[in-house]
Structure formats: C-alpha cells, structure tokens
N, C-alpha and C positions, 0 to 999 in steps of 0.2 A: 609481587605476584598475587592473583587474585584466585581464590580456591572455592570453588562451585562441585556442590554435589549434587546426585538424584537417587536421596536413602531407596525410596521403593523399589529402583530400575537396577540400584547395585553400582553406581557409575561415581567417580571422582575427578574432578579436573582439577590442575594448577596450571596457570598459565599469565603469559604477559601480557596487555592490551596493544603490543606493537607487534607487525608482524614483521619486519624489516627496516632496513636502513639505506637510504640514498644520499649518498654526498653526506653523509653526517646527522640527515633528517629525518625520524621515524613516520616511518608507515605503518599506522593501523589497521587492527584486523576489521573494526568498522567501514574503514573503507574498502577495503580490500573486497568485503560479502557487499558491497551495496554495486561496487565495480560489475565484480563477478555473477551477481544475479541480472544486470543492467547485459553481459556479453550473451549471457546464455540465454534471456529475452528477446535479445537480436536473434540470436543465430535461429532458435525455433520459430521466430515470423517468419524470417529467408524460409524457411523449410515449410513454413504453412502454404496449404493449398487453398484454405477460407479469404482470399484477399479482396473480396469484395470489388474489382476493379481498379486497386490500389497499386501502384509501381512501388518495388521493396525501398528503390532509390528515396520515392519520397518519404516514406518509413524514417530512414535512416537521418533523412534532413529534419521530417520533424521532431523524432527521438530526440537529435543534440537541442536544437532549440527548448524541448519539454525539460531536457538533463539541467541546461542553462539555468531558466527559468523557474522552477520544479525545485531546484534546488534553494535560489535565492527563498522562494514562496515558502518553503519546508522552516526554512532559519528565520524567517519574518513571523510565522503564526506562532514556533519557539519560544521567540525573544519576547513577542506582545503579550504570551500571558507567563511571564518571569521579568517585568517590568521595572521592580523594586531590586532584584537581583541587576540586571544591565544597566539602569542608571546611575548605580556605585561600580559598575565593572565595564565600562563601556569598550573597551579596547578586549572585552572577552567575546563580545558579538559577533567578533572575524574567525574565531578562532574555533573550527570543526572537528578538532582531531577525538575530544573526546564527548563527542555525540551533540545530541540538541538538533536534530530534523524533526519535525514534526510531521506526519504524512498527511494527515489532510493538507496542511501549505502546501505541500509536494504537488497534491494531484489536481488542487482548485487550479494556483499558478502555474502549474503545468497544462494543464487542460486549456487555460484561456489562451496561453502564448500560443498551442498550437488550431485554436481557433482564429487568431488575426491573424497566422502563418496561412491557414487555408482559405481565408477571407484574399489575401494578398498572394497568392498563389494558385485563385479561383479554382481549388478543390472541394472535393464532398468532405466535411468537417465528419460527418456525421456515419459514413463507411467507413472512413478513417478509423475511428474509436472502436466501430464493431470489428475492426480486422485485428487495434493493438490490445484492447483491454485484457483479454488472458492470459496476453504476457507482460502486462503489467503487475497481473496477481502471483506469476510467477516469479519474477523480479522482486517483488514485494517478499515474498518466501524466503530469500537466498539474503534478503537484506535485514531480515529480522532475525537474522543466527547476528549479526553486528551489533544487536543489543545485547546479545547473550556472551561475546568477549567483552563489552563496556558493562556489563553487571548491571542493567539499565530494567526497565520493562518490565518489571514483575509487581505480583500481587500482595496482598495480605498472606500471615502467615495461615497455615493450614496443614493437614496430615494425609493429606492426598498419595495417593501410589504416583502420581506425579508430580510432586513435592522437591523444592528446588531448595536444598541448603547453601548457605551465601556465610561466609567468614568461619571460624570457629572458636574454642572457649567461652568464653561468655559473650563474645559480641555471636557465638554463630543464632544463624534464623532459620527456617525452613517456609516458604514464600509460593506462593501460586506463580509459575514461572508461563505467565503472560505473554511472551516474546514465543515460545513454542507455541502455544493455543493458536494466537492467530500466524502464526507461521502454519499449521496444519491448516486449519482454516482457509491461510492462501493458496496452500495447492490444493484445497479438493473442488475450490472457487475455480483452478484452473483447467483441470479435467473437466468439472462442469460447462464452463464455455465453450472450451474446446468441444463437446460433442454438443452442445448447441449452435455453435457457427457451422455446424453441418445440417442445422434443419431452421436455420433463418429464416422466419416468416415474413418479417418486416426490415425496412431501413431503422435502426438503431435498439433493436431488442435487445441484445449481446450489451452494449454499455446500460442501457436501463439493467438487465440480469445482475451484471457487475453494481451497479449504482444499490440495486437492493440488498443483494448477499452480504454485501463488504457491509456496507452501514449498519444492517440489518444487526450480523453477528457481532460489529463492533461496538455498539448500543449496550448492546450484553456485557459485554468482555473488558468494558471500562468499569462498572461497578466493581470489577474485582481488583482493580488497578488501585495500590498506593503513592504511586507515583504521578496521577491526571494533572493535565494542565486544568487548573480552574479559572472559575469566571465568575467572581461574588461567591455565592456557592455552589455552583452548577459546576459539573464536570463539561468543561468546555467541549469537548471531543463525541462526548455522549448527547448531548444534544442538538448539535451538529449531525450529527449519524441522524438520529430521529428524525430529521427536518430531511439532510436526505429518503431516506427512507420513505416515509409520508410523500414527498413529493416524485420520486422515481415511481412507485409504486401507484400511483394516482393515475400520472403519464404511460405507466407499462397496460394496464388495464382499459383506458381511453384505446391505445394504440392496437392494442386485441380486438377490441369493440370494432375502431376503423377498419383493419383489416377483414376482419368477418364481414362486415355491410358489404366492403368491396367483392370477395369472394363471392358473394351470394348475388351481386347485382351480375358478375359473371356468366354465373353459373345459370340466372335465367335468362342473358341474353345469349350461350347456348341452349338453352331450349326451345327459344322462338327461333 
C-alpha cells in the first residue's frame, strides 16, 4: 500500500497501485486515468461544435492510430534516456503496468503517425490538430492523476500549502507534487482553447496556442522535478519544451503578421 498525503489541504490517502483484476491480471489505476481521460476526450470532441470541417468519424480513426503510435513513441523517449537501466533489464521495456510514458514521445509520435494518416487519407493535417488539441490537454489532465497512484512525478522537497507527503517514519518526505501542477495547468490549457477555437483567426493557431502554453509552462515546471529524464546534464524534457516553445512561438507570430497583411489587403480592396 502506498500512503500519500497533502499536510496543508488536511488530506490522507492509502491505497494500491491496482485497481482491479481480470482473469487473474491486475489493472492498474495508471491505466485506468490514461483510459479514462483518452474516453472523456472523445466524448467532448463528439460534443464540440469548433470542428473545423472535420468528420468526428475521422476523429475517431486518427485518435486509435495517435493511441497506437503515441504510445509506442511515449515508451521509446522512456526507455532512451534510462538506457543503462534497459540494457541490464531488457525484458522490462514491454512492461507498462507500473508507469514509464513519457509525454513528449506521446505527442511527437503521435502527432507524426497522424500526419502520414492524413497525408494518405488526403486530409487537412493541420484542422485536424486545431479541432483535437484541447482535448488532448484534457486527456493529458485525467492522465496525470496516474502518476499520482504510481507515486511518480513529483518535485523536490518543500513546505509548500501544496506539499505532498510520500511514505512515513523516517523514510517519509514532503515533495512539490508536480503531477497536480501540470494536471491544473492541463485544464486551464483546456478552457483556454476551448474559448479560442471560437474565435479562430487562422488555419492552425489553436495547435501553435497548445504548442506554446504546454512547453511554455513545462520549461518551468521541470526544474522543479526530481525525477527529469536527463541528457549529459540537461533536463531532456526542459529543453525540449524551450526549442518548442522558441519555435511555435516564432511561427504563431509570423502567422499573426500573415493574417493581418491578408486582412488589410481586403479591407482595401473593399474600399476601391
């Protein structure tokens, strides 16, 4: 049983990392929130009215190919930077149950699979994105309470009113609980989209918005992490975010620029 508290908030948990049994095989609550944010993501696209020209059917097809792919890409960026751990444990690389996604694999290899799907499906790649990414961050939300049953995702110790105690007597710690931050993070990521795919200026501002916010805040919010995949000494993750960031942010404001020129070329040929 693993025992998590929240001193400031008053709150105590004890609990198991399985949440059920099939045929004898446990089900974890990791997968269970990654499931459950992945259903509730569908269901509010169906429900969205921002569809850009998009059929929910193809939604749906590229969704499994992204879940496919997305996930393979999530356990590859993983395992590459825990390299020295996998090549003494190679027969642990198949084995999901108790964590190891990384989201950027997630969203790069997710994101390309369903760019060849729309290349070979001669769809707009790029409506596409601006119709799912909000509920991607919502998704993203429901999936990062799954690090918070594996005791995963947290910070350095601190005395924060949001201060996460993890074990107790002398092994306990009190920990920046990193898995909420950007779990909050992801839903206000999601409201935010959400009332900007209602005032779309351009083809793909909604994924640029998403491409900035998320890296943006996740840039930050890896420094506080003790747990970062590294790279020599870089926080692989955080530098990663920056390089998004810098470049979404380059292309959003290019894209501003274009659309105003256009507006304006408009606007004087109604006036002649």
């Amino acid at each position: 049983m693993n025992l998590v508290s929240f001193p400031g908030l008053g709150l105590n948990f004890e609990f198991s990392k399985i949440a059920f049994t099939v045929f004898g095989i446990a089900v974890y609550k990791y997968a269970v929130c990654i499931v459950f944010g992945i259903v509730v993501a569908l269901v509010l696209a169906k429900l969205s009215k921002e569809k850009f020209e998009v059929d929910f059917s193809f939604v749906l097809e590229s969704a499994i190919v992204a879940i496919i792919f997305g996930t393979i890409g999530a356990r590859l960026y993983y395992v590459l930077f825990n390299l020295s751990y996998y090549f003494k444990n190679p027969i642990e690389i198949f084995t999901l149950r108790n964590g190891g996604l990384a989201i950027y694999g997630g969203l790069i290899f997710g994101a390309l699979s369903i760019f060849v799907y729309c290349k070979i499906r001669k769809k707009d790649f790029i409506n596409l994105l601006d119709y799912m990414v909000p509920f991607i961050a919502i998704a993203q939300f429901f999936g990062r309470f799954g690090n918070f049953f594996n005791v995963e995702s947290y910070g350095y110790e601190t005395k924060s009113f949001l201060r996460m105690g993890l074990g107790s007597g002398i092994d306990y710690i009190e920990v920046h609980p990193m898995f909420l931050y950007e779990a909050i993070i992801n839903l206000l990521i999601f409201v935010f989209l959400r009332i900007m795919q209602k005032r779309r200026k351009f083809k793909g501002q909604i994924l640029l918005l998403y491409c900035m916010c998320y890296s943006g805040f996740r840039a930050i919010l890896e420094g506080f992490r003790s747990d970062s995949l590294m790279f020599y000494n870089f926080r692989a993750s955080q530098v990663l975010s920056i390089i998004i960031f810098v470049v979404s942010t380059i292309l959003f404001v290019k894209s501003i620029r274009k659309n105003s020129n256009k507006t304006e070329v408009k606007e004087e040929e109604k006036a002649n």
